[in-house]
C-alpha angles and dihedrals in degrees: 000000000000120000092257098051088046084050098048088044087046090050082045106054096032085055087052100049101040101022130249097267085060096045093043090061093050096058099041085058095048110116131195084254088061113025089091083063102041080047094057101047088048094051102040112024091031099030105037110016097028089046108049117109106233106086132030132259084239082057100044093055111046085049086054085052086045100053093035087053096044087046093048087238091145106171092054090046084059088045090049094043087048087051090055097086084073105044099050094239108146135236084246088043087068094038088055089046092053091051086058087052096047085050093041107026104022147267098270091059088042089051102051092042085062087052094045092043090048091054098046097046083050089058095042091054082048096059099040086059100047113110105249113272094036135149091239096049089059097062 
């Protein structure tokens, strides 16, 4: 697979999975001094990792939660659960995730991805009950 063609399937997959408003702010933040690195993660987490057939989009994310979690990388754990909605990973499917964690990495980091989790899943009711056109829609 080229580099373009690993590029377009990374843009692809990243805009399914966290959905193109997220990915458009991104990129319109994205500077001369990054774009080496944003190129990067969409070639080779979106493109390559995130694309391969294997394992399911559901599977894939609830492994990344898993590992952010694990690693107390928390803004990327409310960007994962938030992505959630299109992977078909389940509410249950994080709190059992969080339950490894709490067994394999520790209940600290257990403890504050509940926390996190609970939040997240608070601003994305929020939001899905928002009439269209909110302000809280628009977070």
């Amino acid at each position: 697979m080229s580099d373009s063609t690993r590029h377009e399937q990374g843009m692809a997959t990243r805009r399914s999975v966290l959905g193109a408003a997220h990915v458009d702010r991104a990129e319109a933040a994205k500077t001369d001094f990054d774009a080496p690195f944003q190129n990067l993660i969409t070639e080779a987490a979106w493109g390559h990792v995130w694309s391969r057939p294997d394992w399911s989009k559901r599977d894939r994310s609830i492994v990344t939660l898993a590992l952010l979690m694990g690693l107390g990388h928390w803004e990327e754990v409310a960007m994962h659960i938030r992505a959630t909605a299109n992977t078909g990973a389940t509410r249950e499917d994080i709190r059992e995730t969080i339950l490894h964690v709490g067994i394999y990495a520790g209940v600290p980091a257990a403890n504050h991805a509940f926390k996190i989790a609970k939040q997240t899943f608070a601003e994305m009711d929020a939001a899905a009950s928002a009439p269209a056109g909110s302000s809280e829609e628009q977070k």
